[in-house]
Structure formats: structure tokens, C-alpha cells
C-alpha positions as CSV (number, residue, x, y, z in Angstrom):
1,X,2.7,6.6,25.0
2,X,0.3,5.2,22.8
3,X,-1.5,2.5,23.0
4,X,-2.3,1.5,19.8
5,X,-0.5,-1.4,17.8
6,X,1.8,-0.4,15.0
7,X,-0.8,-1.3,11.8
8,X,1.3,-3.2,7.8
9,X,-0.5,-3.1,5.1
10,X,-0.5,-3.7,1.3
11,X,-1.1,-0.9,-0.6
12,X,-3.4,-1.7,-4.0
13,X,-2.5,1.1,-7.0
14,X,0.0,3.3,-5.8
15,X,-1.3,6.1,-8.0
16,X,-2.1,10.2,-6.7
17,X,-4.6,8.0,-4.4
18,X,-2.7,5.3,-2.9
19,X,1.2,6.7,-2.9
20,X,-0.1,10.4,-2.1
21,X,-3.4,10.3,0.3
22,X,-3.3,6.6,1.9
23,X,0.1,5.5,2.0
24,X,2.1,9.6,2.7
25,X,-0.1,8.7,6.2
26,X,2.8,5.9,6.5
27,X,5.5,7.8,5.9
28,X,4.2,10.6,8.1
29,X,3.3,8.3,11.1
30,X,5.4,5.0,10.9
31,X,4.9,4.1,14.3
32,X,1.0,3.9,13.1
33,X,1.0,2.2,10.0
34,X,3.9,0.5,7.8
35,X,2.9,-0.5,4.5
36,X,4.8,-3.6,3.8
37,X,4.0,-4.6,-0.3
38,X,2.7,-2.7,-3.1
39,X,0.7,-4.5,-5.9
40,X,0.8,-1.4,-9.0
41,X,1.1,-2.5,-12.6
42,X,3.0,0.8,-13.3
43,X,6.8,-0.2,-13.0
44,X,7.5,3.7,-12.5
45,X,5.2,4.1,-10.0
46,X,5.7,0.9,-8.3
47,X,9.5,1.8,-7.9
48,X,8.8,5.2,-6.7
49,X,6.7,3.5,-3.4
50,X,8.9,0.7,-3.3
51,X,12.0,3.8,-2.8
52,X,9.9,5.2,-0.7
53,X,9.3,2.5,1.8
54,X,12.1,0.5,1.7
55,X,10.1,-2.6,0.2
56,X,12.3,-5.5,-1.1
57,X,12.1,-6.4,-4.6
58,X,9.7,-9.2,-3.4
59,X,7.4,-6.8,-2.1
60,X,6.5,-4.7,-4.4
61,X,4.5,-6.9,-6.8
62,X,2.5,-6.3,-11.0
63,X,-0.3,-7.7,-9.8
64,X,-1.9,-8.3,-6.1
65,X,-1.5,-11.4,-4.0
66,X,-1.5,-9.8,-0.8
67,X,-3.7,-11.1,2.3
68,X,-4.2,-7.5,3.0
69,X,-5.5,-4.9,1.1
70,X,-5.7,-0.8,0.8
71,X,-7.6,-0.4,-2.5
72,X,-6.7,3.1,-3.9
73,X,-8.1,2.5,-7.7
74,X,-10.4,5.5,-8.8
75,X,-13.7,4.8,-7.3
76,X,-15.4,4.2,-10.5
77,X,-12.7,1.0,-11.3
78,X,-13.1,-0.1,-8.0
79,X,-14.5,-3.7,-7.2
80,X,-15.2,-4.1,-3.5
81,X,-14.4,-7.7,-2.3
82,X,-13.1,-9.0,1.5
83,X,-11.3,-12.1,1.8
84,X,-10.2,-13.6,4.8
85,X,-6.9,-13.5,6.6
């Protein structure tokens, strides 16, 4: 038995990044990490992880207002920032 704690997280662009290499880790080991939101300002591609999770409509948001963050933009789009939680 492991000792580690089961891990939710908000997932930030739920493109070939985010749904495919980041998030599929969710999917593949739930008792790891849950992803709990999705901020994705493609409605197709935000209903496709929001399926795929099981994320309530309130969860899967067009823009990001999520305390915590997996940011899965290409890296040249990508602004870095930490904010408390």
C-alpha cells in the first residue's frame, strides 16, 4: 500500500499537452492524481476532458480561476506565475 496522498488538480489548456501527456497520467493512476476543473477556452476540447473526468458543468471553466494550476500551454505562450493557496 502506498503511502502517498491521492494529488486534485486543475488542469490549464486541455490541448495534445494537457488532456494527452499531463492529465491521461489521471486517468491512468486515479488513486495518484484526480484532476478536479479544467480552465480551456475551446468548448470542444473542454467537453472532451470534462467527459472524460467526470467534471460537473461548474468545473470545467473558459477561462481559469482555479487555486491550483497544471499549465499545459505550448512553452512559447506560456507565462510562469505562482500564487498562493
Amino acid at each position: 500500500m502506498s503511502s502517498m496522498r491521492k494529488v486534485t488538480a486543475a488542469l490549464i489548456g486541455a490541448g495534445q499537452r494537457g488532456a494527452e501527456a499531463y492529465a491521461s497520467y489521471g486517468l491512468a493512476y486515479p488513486d495518484e492524481i484526480q484532476f478536479v476543473a479544467v480552465a480551456e477556452r475551446d468548448p470542444v476540447r473542454r467537453e472532451r476532458f470534462k467527459q472524460a473526468h467526470n467534471l460537473p458543468e461548474q468545473h470545467a471553466y473558459a477561462n481559469c480561476g482555479c487555486p491550483c494550476k497544471v499549465i499545459s500551454s505550448p512553452s512559447q505562450r506560456r507565462i510562469i506565475g505562482i500564487e498562493p493557496i
